[in-house]
C-alpha positions, 0 to 999 in steps of 0.5 A: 721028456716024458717025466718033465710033461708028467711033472708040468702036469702035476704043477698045473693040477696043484695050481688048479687045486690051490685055486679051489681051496680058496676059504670063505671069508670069516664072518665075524658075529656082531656081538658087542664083546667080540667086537670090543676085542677085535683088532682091526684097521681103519675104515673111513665111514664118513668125508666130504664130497670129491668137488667140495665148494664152501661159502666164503662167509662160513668157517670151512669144515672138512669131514674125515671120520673113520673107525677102527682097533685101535682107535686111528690116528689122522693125518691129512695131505694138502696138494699132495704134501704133509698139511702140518695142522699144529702149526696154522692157529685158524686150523683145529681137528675135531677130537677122536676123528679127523674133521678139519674146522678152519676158523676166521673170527682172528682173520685170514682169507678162505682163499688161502685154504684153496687146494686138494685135501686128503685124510689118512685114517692110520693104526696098527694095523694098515692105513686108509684113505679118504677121496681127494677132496678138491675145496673150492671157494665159491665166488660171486664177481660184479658185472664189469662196468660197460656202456651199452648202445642202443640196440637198433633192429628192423621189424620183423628182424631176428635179434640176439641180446647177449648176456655174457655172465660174469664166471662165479663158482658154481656158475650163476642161474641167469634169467631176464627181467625189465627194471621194474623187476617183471620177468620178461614174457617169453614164448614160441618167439622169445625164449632164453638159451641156456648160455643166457642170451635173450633170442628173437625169433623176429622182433615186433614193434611192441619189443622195444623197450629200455630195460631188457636186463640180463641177471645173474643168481649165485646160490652160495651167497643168495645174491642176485647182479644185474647186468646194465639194461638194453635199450630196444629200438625197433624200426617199422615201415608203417607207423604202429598202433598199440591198440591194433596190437592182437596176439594173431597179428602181431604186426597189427596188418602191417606188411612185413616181409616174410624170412625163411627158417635159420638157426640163431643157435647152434651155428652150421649144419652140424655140432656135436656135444659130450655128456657124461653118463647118468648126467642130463644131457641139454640139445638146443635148437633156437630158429629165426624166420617170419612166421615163427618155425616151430622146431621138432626133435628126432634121433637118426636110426631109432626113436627118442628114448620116450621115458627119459626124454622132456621138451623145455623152453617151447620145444626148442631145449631136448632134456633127456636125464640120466644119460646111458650109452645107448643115449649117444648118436646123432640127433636132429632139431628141425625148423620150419614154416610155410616157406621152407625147413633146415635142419642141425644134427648133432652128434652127441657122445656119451663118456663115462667117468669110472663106476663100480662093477666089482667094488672091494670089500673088507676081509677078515682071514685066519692064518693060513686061509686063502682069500682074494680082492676083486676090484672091476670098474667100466667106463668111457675110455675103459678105466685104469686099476691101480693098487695100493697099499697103506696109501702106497702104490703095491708095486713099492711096498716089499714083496709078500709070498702070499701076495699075488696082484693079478690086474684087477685081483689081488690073490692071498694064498696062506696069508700070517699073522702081521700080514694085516693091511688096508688095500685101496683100489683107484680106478680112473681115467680122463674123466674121473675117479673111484677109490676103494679101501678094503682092509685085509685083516688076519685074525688069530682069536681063541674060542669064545661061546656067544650064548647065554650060560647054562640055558634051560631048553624045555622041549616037548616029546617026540619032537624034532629039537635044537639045542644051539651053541653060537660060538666064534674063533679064528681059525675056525674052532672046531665044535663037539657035543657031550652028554652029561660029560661022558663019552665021545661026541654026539653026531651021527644017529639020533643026533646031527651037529651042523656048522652053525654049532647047533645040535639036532635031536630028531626026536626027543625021548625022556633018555634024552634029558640031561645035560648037554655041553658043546666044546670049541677046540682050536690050535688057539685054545678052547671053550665050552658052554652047557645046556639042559634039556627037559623033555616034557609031555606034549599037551593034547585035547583028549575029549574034542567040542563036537559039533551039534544042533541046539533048539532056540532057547536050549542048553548047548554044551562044548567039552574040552578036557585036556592032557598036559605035563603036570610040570608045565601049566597051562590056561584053556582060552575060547573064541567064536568065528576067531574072536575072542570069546567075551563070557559075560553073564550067561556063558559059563566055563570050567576046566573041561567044558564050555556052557551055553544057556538059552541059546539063541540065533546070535550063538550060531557059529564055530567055538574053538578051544585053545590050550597053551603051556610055555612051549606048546599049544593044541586046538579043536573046533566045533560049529553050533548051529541053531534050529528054530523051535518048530524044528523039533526033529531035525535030520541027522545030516543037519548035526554033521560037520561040512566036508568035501563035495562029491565029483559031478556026475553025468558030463555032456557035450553039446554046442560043438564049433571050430574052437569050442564045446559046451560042457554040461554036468550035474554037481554032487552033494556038496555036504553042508559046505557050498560049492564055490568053484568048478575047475575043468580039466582036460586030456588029449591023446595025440602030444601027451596021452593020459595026462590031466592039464587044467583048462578053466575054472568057473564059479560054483553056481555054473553047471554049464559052460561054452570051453574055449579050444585048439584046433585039431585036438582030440579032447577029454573032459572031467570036473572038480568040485571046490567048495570051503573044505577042500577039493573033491574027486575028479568026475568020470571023463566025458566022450572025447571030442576032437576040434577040427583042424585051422592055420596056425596062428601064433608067430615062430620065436626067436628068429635070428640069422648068422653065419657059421661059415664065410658064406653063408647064413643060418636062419633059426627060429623056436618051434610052435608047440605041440597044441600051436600047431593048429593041424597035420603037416606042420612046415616054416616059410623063411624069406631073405633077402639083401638090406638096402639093395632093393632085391626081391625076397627068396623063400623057402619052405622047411619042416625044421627049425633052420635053414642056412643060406649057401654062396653069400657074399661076406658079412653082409646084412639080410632081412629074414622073417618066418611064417608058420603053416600047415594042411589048413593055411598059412599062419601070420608072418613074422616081424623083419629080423636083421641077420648077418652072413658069415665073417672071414678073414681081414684082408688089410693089416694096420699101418705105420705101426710104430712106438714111442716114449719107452721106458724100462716097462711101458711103451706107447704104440701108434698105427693107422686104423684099417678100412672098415670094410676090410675087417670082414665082419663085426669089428672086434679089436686090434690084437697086438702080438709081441714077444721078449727077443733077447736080454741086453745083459750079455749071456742071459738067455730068455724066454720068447713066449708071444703075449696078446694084448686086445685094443678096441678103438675106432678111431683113424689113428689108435694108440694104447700103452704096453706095459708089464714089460721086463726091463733092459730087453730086445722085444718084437711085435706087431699088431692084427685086425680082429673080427667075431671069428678071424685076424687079419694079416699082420702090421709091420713088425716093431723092434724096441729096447726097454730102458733100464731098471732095478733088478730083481731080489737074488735068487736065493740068499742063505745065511749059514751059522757055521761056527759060534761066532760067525755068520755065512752069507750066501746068494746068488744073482737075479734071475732078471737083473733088469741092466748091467749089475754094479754090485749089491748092498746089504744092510744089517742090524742087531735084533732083540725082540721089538728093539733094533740096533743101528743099521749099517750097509756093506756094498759089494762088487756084482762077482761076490756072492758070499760074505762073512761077518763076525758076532760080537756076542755069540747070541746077537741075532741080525735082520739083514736086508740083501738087494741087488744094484744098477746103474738106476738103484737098487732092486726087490729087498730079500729080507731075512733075519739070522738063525738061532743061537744053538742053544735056543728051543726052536733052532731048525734051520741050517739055511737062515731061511727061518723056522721050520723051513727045508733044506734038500740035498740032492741024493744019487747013490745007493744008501746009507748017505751022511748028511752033513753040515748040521747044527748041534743040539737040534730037531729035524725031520727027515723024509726022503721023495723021489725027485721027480714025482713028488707024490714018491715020499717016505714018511717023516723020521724026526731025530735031534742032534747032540749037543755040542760041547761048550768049555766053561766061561773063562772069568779071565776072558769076561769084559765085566772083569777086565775092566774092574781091573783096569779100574783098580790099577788106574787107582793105584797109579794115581795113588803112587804118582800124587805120593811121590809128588808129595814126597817131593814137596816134604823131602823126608819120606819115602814114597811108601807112608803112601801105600801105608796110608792107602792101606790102612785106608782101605782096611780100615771101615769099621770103627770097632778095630785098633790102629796099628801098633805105629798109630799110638796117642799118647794121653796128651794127643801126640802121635808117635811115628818111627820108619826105617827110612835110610836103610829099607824105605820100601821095606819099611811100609811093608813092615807098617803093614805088618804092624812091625814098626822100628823107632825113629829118632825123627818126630812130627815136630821135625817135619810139621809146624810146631808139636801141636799137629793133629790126625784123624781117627783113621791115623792118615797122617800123608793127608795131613801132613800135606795140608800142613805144609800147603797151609798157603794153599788151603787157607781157609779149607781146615776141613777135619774130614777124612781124607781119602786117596781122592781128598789127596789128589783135590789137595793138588790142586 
């Protein structure tokens, strides 16, 4: 027991240490080679927006445009299916990008194009993808025809006329005018709402009219419609007179009965209203009544958010732009006038569609690196995250080892070469949406120098220098300095390397010169570059201007002689007060001085001389100062350069009060330089004796101030002159002076009350510091008391900074505040702080908890909320506890760790979704209230089955080479089948390099967990791919590709689980042991470790096998060969059967003149050989033939072969048509002979050709 805590501890400490090494992503340089050779997958860097909504009479374009290496290809996704582009003539996509342009010279409705549009942006290396692009055609319908009645309304009535604009997309602007194009003047009475209609207040005599038209603006077409005009009668008690008409008595003294206030809009006493966030949120409130009510705004529990909040339309719209959650709560429009008010609250709640906490970014890895996605996303309801990758959703795509999805982080641990992908995040729910793309790109690139070549650094001596070495590679090179090509690399001493490459030389010599050469070394590879260093002289003024006192009229000289490397040149610049110094005719300049002649008052000034070379420069400056000619002995002190003042002397104190002293001192010489401020500081010796704070500053013409001061300190003072060169001593102190003591007036920070038990409460507050205190004795008045119950204040006086409150009822509010005092009196009370008592334990349990639509890894729960007052604190989340019971496959045995899930809802009867659960599966659960600090007693506990799934990949699968032409396999069932196994598939196909053969699939019974297959060939190498199968389909692929052919370089592995891979064998007795089942002629590495601590290891021990012993190829057993032969004897068959027909057909000779002539045909290929002894012309250009054939037929061809012919009493003229047949040069007589006697057959066909074995079997036919 003791070894498996020890070894979960282990595991755990590596996990921890896993999660530390996690590398920093690879910065890769901007430089433009390094980019041209840097692979990389898609980015889309420009589409249009997700609500994309096109004017008709325009061609439709829609933005996709994304870069990568290789450059991508796009593809695009219309209502969710392949938007094939080719086959629509009207549709085009722009070249090297993915911009759709949808034309309609050659007709065609831009309705027809209406839909959900999405851009895939692919190459190589991943796929990224655009937003859904919703397009939409904008629209702009008429105004159903209608005939409007009259509109007939008492005087002094309210009255609506309604406007009821047709529904264009985007909806149209609606306004009112008469028809004669005049707005209608609208005011306090008559305003528009924002659905359009036209409100009155009440009506008055002059509002009738027969042209109150209502009109529609749609922005895309420009197009304004009007809707038919109403005609307004107003009816009067008394008869109406347009002159008696005047804006303070609209009824001209006509009596009309008065009305109190009521809302045309909105209706009820209440309403309520959802706004998304960082929308503008519009509350409106229009009133009816006689007089006109004028209408205010107020927000219930706080005030209106004044720099967000804007009145429109005469106080009756509440405009508050760019809405946040704070926004929501219940708003109240009141109306009134003299005879009465009402009131409309609205309640108003903000949702928020999906907005980026965390979004993800690119990253760029070395093989082998750790990295990590991060995608965090708030809204209103809390968005889902879901990953996918290449346009895939993750949880389809094949398993990754070095892949770990963690909700809304994705983890890569050791990440490969071809690992590379674009990862999308789609954060969503009711309201909306955000997609991320964020490639992952695992780079391998060889060292490379950014830097110029061979660069010459000039540096000056004794100076710190840098010599720098951009440089770039992944993984990361490695970077060395050598001097002149020799020795180790610098670091350490006189020289620091830092990360960047660049080498510090903390103080360059003349030894230091030469040349330097960094080195960037990686398991890719290497590259250097060189710089030299030159190590100058620093150039230095030797013989400094001095300043000096010259008569009006007199001769004024500046030396500046100056020291410099003779290699380096240098130019001597002068300026005057920091200006250019213009020389003109009378200033004079050479190489070590600067002439003034007959110096006059405008020469007055500082001259400074600047020395610059390439890389270095130096400075020195002198002031002239001109005397006037009766000043022929000027003081000594005149010619001096300014410098610091003296400190003051002889400190006063006089005027003392409550808070204050006068501080009264005589300033020192100030030597040449005026004095432009005094900074005073202080010294107490009660809080912090012996250290000097600064009080005040005053100007330089003051030698006497009033010094503002805290009660009950016991003050020193000192003083500092200021003047143009710098700061002066500190004067000697004054005598102290103490301040009498008074109340405290400043006000304890931070008050906050809360409970640390179920009853009580701790008040706090931050202490007054030490020179707030004011006098002796400091102590805190605290008061409490219960909110909204009418109480009287408790209160108590303390000396610390807390005091609890003991016997309070359970999270309840009070109202606290803090006052500070001491011997002197009370100091001012603080504001009224709402603080809480402490929470306990929920007392009520959720209710009818139950669940619905299960599947095989979600479930939706259901319950009834509990009564707030039961929570017993501040409400913090309803926790759901459940727990994997059993497995429904028989025999499983599981593991029955509680899970949590937190679900925050308000709302009477919550709901939510459990997900991640295992599939074909008993589980149990029930659900708890939650406050800061407790759980209340739990639901009702739940049983449900989870439905079944895919299972799992085997749990291993091995693939043993146990002979040269065989191949093991082996595996073993899922750890989670996730359902009843009906079996396992395993497709498998060839491999060579990037070529693939056919795949082909064996299907298998759930009890067998071996296979063997049988190589065609002893080098064929196959991927397969293993899966387990239920009733619902098939699980997680396990792919692996077989081991090595023996005679291959890098065959390692005796398991088929790759190169380089482990295989352990479980040791138990004493050494030596035999380790067994190995694979000829191949490199291992052996070590032997403890079992149990794995930190117990001997050292590698690296051995190779011998070689197996392999016969020589069998020629015999060879395909090649065998078919040769085949082909051979096919040949001679078909010789023999057309030779035998022949024979048939002439009836004279035997079948063997065919294998004579087949023979002869084929010794027979160069015309430099005589015929046979049977094959003689006569002079004439018969031929002679004899043959044996009565006696010895097969013997006679043989013979022929031989070139031992017997003579034969036959002739060609026996067997032919006459004497005059003739034969080729080959002497084939049986092609011939045979066209002779078929003449009806081959008439017309009297070829002198050759004739062959083939010629003989066309004759046939």
């Amino acid at each position: 027991m003791l070894g498996q805590g020890r070894h979960t501890a282990l595991a755990l400490v590596s996990l921890l240490l896993l999660s530390l090494r996690e590398a920093t992503p690879i910065e890769v340089p901007q430089d433009p080679k390094i980019q041209q050779d840097l692979k990389q997958p898609p980015t889309i860097v420009k589409q249009s927006v997700k609500d994309y909504i096109v004017d008709p009479r325009d061609n439709i374009i829609i933005e996709c445009e994304a870069k990568g290496n290789p450059v991508p290809t796009f593809s695009w996704r219309r209502n969710g299916k392949f938007f094939n582009i080719g086959k629509d003539p009207r549709v085009t996509m722009r070249k090297r990008s993915g911009t759709l342009e949808i034309g309609f010279r050659s007709g065609g409705r831009p309705e027809d194009y209406e839909g959900e549009y999405q851009c895939f942006a692919t190459n190589d290396f991943g796929v990224a993808l655009s937003n859904k692009i919703l397009l939409r055609v904008s629209k702009a319908p008429l105004w159903p025809k209608e005939v409007l009645e009259p509109v007939v309304v008492t005087e002094g009535s309210p009255l609506v006329l309604t406007c009821n604009p047709p529904p264009g997309l985007p909806p149209p602007f609606t306004f009112w005018m008469s028809s004669a194009m005049n707005p209608i003047s609208q005011d306090k009475r008559v305003s528009t709402g924002l659905n359009g209609d036209l409100y009155f207040s009440n009506v008055v005599a002059q509002d009738a009219h027969t042209d109150y038209s209502c009109n529609a603006r749609f922005l895309f077409t420009h197009t304004i419609q009007q809707k038919n005009p109403f005609t307004l009668k107003v009816l009067t008690k008394e008869p109406y007179n347009e002159t008696s008409y005047n804006a303070t008595d609209p009824y001209g003294g006509r009596k009309v009965s008065e009305s109190t206030p009521t809302f045309l809009s909105p209706s009820g006493s209440e309403s309520s209203k959802i706004v998304q966030r960082d929308e503008q949120l519009l509350l409106e409130c229009i009133a009816a009544g006689l007089p006109t009510p004028t209408v205010k705004w107020f927000k219930k529990g706080g005030d209106l958010p004044g720099n967000k909040v804007k009145f429109q339309n005469f106080n009756k719209t509440l405009k508050i732009i760019s809405v946040s959650e704070e926004d929501a709560g219940e708003y109240v429009c009141m109306a009134n006038s003299h005879l009465g008010s009402i009131r409309h609250s609205i309640f108003v709640q903000v949702k928020a569609a999906p907005y980026w906490l965390d979004k993800p970014t690119d990253l760029v890895l070395a093989p082998d690196e750790n990295g990590r996605l991060v995608c965090r996303a708030n809204g209103n309801p809390k968005p889902n995250i879901q990953w996918l990758i290449n346009g895939q959703p993750i949880d389809t795509s094949p398993a990754n080892p070095s892949r770990q999805v963690l909700g809304d982080t994705i983890l890569f641990r050791s990440v490969q070469m071809g690992s590379s992908a674009v990862y999308q995040c789609n954060a969503s729910n009711q309201h909306g949406y955000l997609l991320s793309n964020a490639f992952v790109s695992v780079l391998d690139m060889p060292p490379r120098m950014l830097g110029p070549k061979n660069q010459l650094i000039k540096v000056i001596e004794n100076n710190r220098t840098f010599l720098d070495c951009p440089f770039f590679g992944s993984p990361l090179p490695e970077l060395r300095w050598f001097k002149n090509g020799q020795g180790s690399g610098l670091d350490g001493g006189q020289y620091r390397v830092y990360i960047n490459g660049t080498l510090e030389i903390k103080r360059a010599r003349t030894e230091d010169e030469g040349t330097y050469t960094c080195v960037a070394n990686s398991i890719l590879g290497s590259a250097e570059n060189q710089v030299r260093l030159e190590v100058k002289a620093q150039t230095r003024i030797v013989r400094f201007p001095e300043h000096q006192s010259a008569i009006r009229g007199s001769t004024a000289r500046f030396n500046c002689k100056v020291k410099s490397d003779p290699s380096l040149p240098v130019t001597v610049t002068w300026t005057k007060d920091d200006k250019a110094l213009y020389l003109g005719w009378r200033l004079r300049k050479d190489d070590e001085s600067l002439t003034i002649p007959n110096v006059n008052e405008g020469d007055e000034g500082t001259y400074t001389c600047t020395v610059k070379s390439e890389i270095d420069q130096d400075s020195a400056s002198a002031r002239l100062t001109v005397l006037e000619e009766a000043s022929l002995n000027p003081s000594l002190s005149s010619a001096l350069p300014p410098d610091r003042p003296d400190p003051p002397i002889d400190l006063d104190l006089s005027d003392p009060a409550a808070r204050s002293v006068r501080l009264t001192w005589i300033p020192g010489n100030d030597h040449r330089s005026v004095i432009t401020e005094f900074l005073v500081q202080f010294e107490e010796d009660r809080w912090e004796p012996g250290r000097w704070q600064n009080l005040s500053t005053y100007p330089g013409d003051l030698n006497s101030v009033i010094l503002q001061l805290a009660p009950f300190v016991n003050y020193q003072f000192r003083v500092i002159a200021i003047n143009s060169v710098g700061q002066s001593q500190p004067s000697r102190p004054s005598p102290r002076y103490k301040t009498s003591g008074a109340a405290p007036d400043v006000i304890p920070r931070g008050l906050r009350g809360w409970g640390s038990k179920k009853d009580n409460m701790e008040i706090t507050w931050e202490p007054l510091l030490d020179l707030e205190r004011n006098g002796p004795n400091l102590q805190y008045n605290v008061w409490w008391r219960r909110k909204d119950v009418g109480e009287e204040w408790s209160n108590v006086t303390t000396e610390g900074s807390k005091h609890i409150i003991h016997n309070t009822e359970t999270y309840v509010p009070y109202e606290i505040k803090v006052q500070a005092r001491n011997e002197f009196g009370q100091g001012p009370e603080s504001n009224v702080v709402i603080g809480y008592s402490g929470e306990d334990k929920p007392t009520d349990a959720p209710t009818d908890f139950r669940v619905s639509k299960v599947d095989s890894t979600k479930a939706n729960i259901h319950w009834k909320s509990v009564d707030p007052n039961s929570v017993q604190g501040e409400f913090k989340e309803y926790k759901l506890y459940y727990w994997r019971e059993s497995s429904i496959v028989p025999g499983l045995m599981v593991s029955k760790e509680n899970k949590t899930k937190g679900i925050y809802s308000t709302t009477s009867e919550p709901s939510g979704i459990l997900s991640d659960l295992v599939p074909y599966s008993k589980y149990k659960m029930f659900i708890v209230v939650a406050n800061r600090h407790f759980e209340g007693p739990p639901s009702n506990t739940v049983e449900f089955s989870t439905k079944e799934g895919v299972p799992d990949a085997p749990r291993f699968f091995r693939i043993n080479r146990r002979s040269f032409d065989t191949i093991y396999l082996e595996w073993d069932k899922p750890l989670e089948p996730n359902g009843i196994l009906t079996g396992y598939q395993l497709k498998y196909q060839t491999v060579n390099g990037s070529r693939v053969g056919r795949q082909q699939l064996e299907t298998f019974l759930p009890n067998m967990t071996d296979f063997t297959l049988r190589l065609p060939d002893r080098s064929t190498r196959f991927k397969f791919l293993l899966s387990a199968l239920t009733q619902v389909g098939a699980g997680e692929v396990f792919a692996e590709e077989s081991p090595h052919f023996t005679n291959e370089d890098n065959f390692t592995d005796t398991t088929g689980l790759g190169n380089n891979t482990e295989r352990t064998v479980r040791v138990t007795q004493q050494p030596p042991i035999r380790v067994a089942d190995l694979i000829a002629g191949a490199a291992y590495r052996l070590r032997v470790y403890s079992h149990e601590f794995n930190s117990i290891s001997s050292n590698y021990f690296n051995f190779k096998t011998q070689a197996a012993y392999i016969d020589q190829v069998d020629i015999a057993t060879q395909g090649w060969f065998i078919g040769l032969m085949c082909a051979i004897a096919l040949i001679i068959l078909i010789l023999l059967i057309v030779c035998f027909i022949k024979r048939s057909r002439g009836g004279k000779y035997p079948g063997g003149c065919c294998v004579t002539g087949f023979a002869k045909y084929l010794v027979r290929d160069k015309k430099d050989l005589p015929l046979d002894s049977v094959d003689h012309k006569d002079q004439d250009g018969s031929f002679d033939y004899h043959s044996d054939e009565d006696n010895k037929p097969l013997q006679g061809s043989q013979t022929s072969l031989d070139g031992n012919v017997k003579e034969s009493d036959d002739s060609l003229v026996d067997y032919g048509e006459g004497g005059d047949g003739q034969f080729n040069e080959d002497g084939s007589f049986i092609g011939q002979y045979t066209v002779k006697k078929d003449k009806d057959e081959t008439e017309g066909n009297e070829s002198s050709e050759a004739t062959s074995p083939v010629n003989a079997i066309y004759s046939l036919a």
